[in-house]
N, C-alpha and C positions, 0 to 999 in steps of 0.2 A: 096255326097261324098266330099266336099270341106269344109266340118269342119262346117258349118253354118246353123242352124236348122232356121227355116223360118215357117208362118204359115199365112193363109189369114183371114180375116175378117169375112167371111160371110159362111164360112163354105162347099165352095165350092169347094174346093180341087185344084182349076185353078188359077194359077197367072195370071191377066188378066194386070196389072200395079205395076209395082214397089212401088208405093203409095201404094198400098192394104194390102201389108203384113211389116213382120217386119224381120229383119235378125238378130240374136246373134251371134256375131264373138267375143265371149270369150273364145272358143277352139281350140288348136294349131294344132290335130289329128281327126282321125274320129269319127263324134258321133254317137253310138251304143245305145242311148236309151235317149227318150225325153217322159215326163208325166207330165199329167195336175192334179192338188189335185180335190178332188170333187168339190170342192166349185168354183174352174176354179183361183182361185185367186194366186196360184203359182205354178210354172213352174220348173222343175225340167231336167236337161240333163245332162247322164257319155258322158265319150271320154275316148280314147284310150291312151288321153294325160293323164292320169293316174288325172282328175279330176272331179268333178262333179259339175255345177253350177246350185244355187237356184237363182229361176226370181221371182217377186210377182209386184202386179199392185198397182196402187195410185189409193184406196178408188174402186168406178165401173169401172172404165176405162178398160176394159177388152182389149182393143188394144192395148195396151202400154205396155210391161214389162222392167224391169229393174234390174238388178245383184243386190243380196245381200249377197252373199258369194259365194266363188269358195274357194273348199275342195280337197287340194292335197290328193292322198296314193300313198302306195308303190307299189300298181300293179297298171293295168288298170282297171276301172272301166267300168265292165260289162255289169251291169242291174239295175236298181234300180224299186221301185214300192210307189204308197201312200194309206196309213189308208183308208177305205171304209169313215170314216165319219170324221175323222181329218186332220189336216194340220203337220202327223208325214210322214216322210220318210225315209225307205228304200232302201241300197245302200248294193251290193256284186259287189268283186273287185275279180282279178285275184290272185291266188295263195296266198289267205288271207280267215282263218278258220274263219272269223266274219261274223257277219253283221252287219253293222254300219246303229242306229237311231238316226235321229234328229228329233225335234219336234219344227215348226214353226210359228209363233207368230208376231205381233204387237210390244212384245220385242225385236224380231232379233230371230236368230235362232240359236239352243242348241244342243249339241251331248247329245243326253239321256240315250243312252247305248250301250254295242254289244251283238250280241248272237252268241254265241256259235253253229256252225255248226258241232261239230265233239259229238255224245253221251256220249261218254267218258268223256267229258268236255277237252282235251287234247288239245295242238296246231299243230298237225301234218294235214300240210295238204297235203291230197290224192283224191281229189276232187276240181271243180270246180263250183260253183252256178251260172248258164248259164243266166237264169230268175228266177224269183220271183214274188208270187203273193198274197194278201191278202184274205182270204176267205170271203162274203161278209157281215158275221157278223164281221169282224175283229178284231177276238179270233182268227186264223191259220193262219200261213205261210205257203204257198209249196215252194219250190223248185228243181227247175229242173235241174238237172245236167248233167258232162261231162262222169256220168258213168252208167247210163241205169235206171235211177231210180228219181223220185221225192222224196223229204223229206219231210213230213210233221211237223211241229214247233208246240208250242203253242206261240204264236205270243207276249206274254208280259214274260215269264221264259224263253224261249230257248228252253225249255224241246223240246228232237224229242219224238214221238208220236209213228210215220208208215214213212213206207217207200213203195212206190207203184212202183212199177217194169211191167216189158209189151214195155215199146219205147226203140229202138237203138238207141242213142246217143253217141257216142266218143266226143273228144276231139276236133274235127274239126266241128262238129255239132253246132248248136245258136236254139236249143230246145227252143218255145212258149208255155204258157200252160195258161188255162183260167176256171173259175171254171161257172157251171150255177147257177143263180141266188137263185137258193132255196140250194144251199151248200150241194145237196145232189150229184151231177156229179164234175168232173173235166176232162180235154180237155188237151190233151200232141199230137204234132208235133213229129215226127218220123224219122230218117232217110231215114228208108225204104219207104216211102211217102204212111205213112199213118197216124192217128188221133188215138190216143188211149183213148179210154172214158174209164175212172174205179168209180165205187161208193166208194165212199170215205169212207163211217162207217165198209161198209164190207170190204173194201180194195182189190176189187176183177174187172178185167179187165169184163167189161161188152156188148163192143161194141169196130170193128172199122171200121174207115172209108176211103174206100178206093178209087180205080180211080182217083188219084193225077198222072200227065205227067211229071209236074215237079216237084224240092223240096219244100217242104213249109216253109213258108217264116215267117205265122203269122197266129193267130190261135183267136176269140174271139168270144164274147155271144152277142148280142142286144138285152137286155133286154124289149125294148122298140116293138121289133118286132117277137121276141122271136124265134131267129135262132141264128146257129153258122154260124159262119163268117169266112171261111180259102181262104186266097192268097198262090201262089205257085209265084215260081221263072219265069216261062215260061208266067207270066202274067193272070192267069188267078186267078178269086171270084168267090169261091161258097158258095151256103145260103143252108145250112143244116136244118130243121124241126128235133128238139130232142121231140118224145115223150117217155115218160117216160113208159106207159102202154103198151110199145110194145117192151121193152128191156128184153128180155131173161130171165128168174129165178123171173120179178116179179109178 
């Protein structure tokens, strides 16, 4: 909560010495969202300082980042996400119908474009983009918003697609959502303190999950161990088993 994203070496999660990690004090307000590109090579954090600053490392050095642009806007900067296999970033800002891409490089880094958040194509905005997430082919955008619904994108035209409905979200809400790894589920945080699974192709609410004390905080896949991953506010992790063969209708 002191504006300064920080991060250990060894992947421990423990600050055990000041030596260990590294502090970024390029933000004047709280930072609301900090992301690593795949490749680990840049580093990406919004603030409420209405900015968002790109980190990237010299050559392997994976323990050292370094500022290469800080990107004022007009709101705060909410959420941002990166390409499953590039070094493009995704940035939604507060009370702003875009979404702002850059695409990061050896050259420096480029605004590539915006998409278009409203279907209409219009500028009214009546919604907020809470979070945001690449699907893991990185063809689809979701997001998540402040009005009870994920949007689905096509992540290079803007084009919306679907709209998935099922989680309580207002305004006061910070909605997580995380897709599983075969892009056939997607994973939304609830006010109500619950997980709402929906199959994406059919667009239809399939599973949720509930017995959550507190609110939730954070919501992800480990592909690697092949659970979801939800934190709550009251401090507690739990590892969820998604099988697929046991989900209702299939």
């Amino acid at each position: 909560m002191d504006m300064t994203p920080l991060f250990d070496e060894d992947g421990s999660g423990e600050v055990k010495d000041i030596n260990d990690v590294q502090v970024l004090s390029d933000h004047s307000k709280y930072v609301v969202k900090a992301a690593f590109s795949s490749c680990g090579r840049w580093l990406a954090t919004a603030s409420y300082d209405h900015t968002v600053c790109m980190y990237s490392t010299d050559g392997g050095n994976f323990s050292f980042y370094q500022l290469r642009k800080q990107t004022s806007f007009r709101g705060s900067a909410e959420t941002l996400c990166w390409h499953p296999e590039k070094a493009v970033l995704v940035v939604a800002v507060r009370g702003d119908h875009m979404l702002h891409v850059f695409s990061c490089g050896d050259d420096g880094i480029a605004k590539e474009e915006e998409l278009n958040l409203n279907a209409l194509g219009d500028n009214y905005v009546s919604f907020t983009a809470l979070d945001i997430a690449f699907d893991p082919s990185g063809r689809l955008l979701s997001v998540a918003t402040d009005k009870d619904r994920v949007i689905l994108l096509n992540a290079t035209s803007g084009k919306q697609l679907a709209n998935l409905y099922g989680c309580s979200n207002d305004e006061y809400s910070q909605p997580r959502h995380c897709w599983h790894p075969s892009g056939r589920y997607m994973y939304c945080t609830s006010q109500d303190k619950c997980v709402v699974v929906w199959e994406v192709a059919r667009q239809r609410e399939v599973a949720r999950l509930v017995g959550f004390t507190g609110m939730l905080r954070d919501v992800s896949y480990n592909s690697d161990l092949q659970v979801l991953v939800t934190a709550t506010m009251d401090g507690v992790v739990k590892f969820w088993e998604h099988r697929p063969d046991a989900v209702a209708g299939d």
